[in-house]
C-alpha positions in Angstrom: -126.3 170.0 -207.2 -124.1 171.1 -204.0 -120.9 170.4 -204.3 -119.8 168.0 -201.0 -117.0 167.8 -198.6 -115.6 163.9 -199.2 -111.9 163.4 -198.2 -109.6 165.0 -195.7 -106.6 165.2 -198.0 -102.6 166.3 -196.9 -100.7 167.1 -199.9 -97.0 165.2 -199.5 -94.0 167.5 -200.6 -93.9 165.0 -203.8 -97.6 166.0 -205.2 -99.1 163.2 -204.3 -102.7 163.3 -202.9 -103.5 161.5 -199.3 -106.7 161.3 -198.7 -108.4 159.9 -195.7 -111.5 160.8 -193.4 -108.9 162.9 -191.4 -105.6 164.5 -192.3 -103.9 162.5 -189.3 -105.4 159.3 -190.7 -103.9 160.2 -194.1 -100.6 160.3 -192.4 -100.5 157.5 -190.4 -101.8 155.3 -193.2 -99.5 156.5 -196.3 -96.6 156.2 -193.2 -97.3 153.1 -193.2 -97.4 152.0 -196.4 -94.0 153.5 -196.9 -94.4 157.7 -197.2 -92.1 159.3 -195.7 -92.5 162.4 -194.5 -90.1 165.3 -192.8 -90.0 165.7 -189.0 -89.6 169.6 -189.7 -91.8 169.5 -192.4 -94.4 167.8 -189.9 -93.3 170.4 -187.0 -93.5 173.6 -189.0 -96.7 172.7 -190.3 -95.4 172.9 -194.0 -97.6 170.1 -195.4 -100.6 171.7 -197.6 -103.9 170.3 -195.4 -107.3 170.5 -197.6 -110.1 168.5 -198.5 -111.4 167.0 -202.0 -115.2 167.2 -202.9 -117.2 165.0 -204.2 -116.0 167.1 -207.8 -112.8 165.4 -207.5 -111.3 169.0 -206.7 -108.8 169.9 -203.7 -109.6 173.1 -201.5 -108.1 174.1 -198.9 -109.1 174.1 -195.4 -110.4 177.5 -195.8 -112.2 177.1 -198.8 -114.0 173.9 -197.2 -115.9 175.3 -193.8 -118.1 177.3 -196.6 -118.4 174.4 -199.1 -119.2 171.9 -195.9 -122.2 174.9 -194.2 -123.7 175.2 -197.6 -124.0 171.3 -198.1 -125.4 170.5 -194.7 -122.6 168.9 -193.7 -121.9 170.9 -190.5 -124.1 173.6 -188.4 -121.3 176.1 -187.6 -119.7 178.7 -189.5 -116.0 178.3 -189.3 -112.8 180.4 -190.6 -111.4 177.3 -191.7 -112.5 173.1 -191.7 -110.4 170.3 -189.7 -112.0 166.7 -190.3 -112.7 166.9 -186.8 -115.5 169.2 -187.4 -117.5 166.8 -189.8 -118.1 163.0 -190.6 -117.0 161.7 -193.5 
């Protein structure tokens, strides 16, 4: 079985797993229910941005364009994946 592309996930700097169709959502939602995050941390671009599969495993953005092409779950060849790139 192909392993699948599920979540858009944004790692906080506490460990804990946000997942969401996109890493923006993931944000805005666990901001809302009381996350905080890190202007600079935000800014800088420090948060680890990835994506879970349908394994249950995190990879990063890199990792994911390949994983997402060989599934069928987008057309293009990319260096990396954002969740604009695909529906979940």
């Amino acid at each position: 079985m192909t392993e699948k592309i599920i979540h858009a996930c944004v790692i906080h700097p506490s460990g804990e797993k946000l997942c969401w169709p996109s890493h923006t959502e993931a944000m805005e939602i666990a901001s809302r229910h009381g996350v905080k995050f890190k202007e600079e941390d935000i800014l800088q671009d420090k948060l680890q941005k990835g994506f879970i599969t349908d394994s249950g495993r995190f990879v990063t953005m890199e990792e994911a364009w390949e994983i997402a092409y060989n599934a069928g779950q987008t057309k293009e060849k990319y260096n990396k994946l954002f969740s604009y790139l695909i529906n979940l």
